[in-house]
N, C-alpha and C positions, 0 to 999 in steps of 0.2 A: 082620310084620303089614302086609298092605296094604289101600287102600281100594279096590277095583277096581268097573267097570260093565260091561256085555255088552252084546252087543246081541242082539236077537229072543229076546228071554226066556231063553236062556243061562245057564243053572245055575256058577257062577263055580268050583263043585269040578270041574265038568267040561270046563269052558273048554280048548282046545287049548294054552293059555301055561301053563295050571296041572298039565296032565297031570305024574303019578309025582310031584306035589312034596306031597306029605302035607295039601295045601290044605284046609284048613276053612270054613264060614260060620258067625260070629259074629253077625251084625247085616242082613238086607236086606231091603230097600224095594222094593215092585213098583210102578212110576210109569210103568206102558202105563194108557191111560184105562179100559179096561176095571174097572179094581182102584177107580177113585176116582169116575168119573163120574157115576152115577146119584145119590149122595149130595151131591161136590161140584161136580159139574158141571162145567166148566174152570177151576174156581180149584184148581190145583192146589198153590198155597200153604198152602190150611188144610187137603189131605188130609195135607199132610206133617206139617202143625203139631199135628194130631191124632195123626198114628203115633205121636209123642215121646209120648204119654199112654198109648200099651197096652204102650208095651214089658215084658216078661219080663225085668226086668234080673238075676234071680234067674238066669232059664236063659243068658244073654246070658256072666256070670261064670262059669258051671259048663261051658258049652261052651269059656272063654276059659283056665280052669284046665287043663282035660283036654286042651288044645292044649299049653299049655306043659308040661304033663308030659311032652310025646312029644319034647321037646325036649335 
């Protein structure tokens, strides 16, 4: 399991480092302004502190199962 970032929006399964490595996404955050700004504006402190409130931890665990089953 790792925590990784990209750059220029970067889909982290298809990242060049992760290419053939069976790499999944469990959990990401899109923190370009685009995603948070008209709502928070440049605080991007309370877009994030908001994410933590819609998480799917339901889909978050079933995506985290069906990884380590391939294991």
């Amino acid at each position: 399991m790792s925590i990784v970032t990209t750059a220029n929006q970067d889909h982290p399964e298809f990242a060049p480092q992760f290419a053939g490595t069976g790499a999944m996404t469990l959990l990401a955050l899109d923190v370009w302004e685009h995603a948070y700004y008209v709502k928070y504006r440049n605080v991007r402190a309370n877009y994030v502190a908001a994410w933590w409130n819609v998480i799917n931890w339901t889909d978050v665990c079933t995506r985290f199962q069906g990884g380590a089953a391939k294991l």
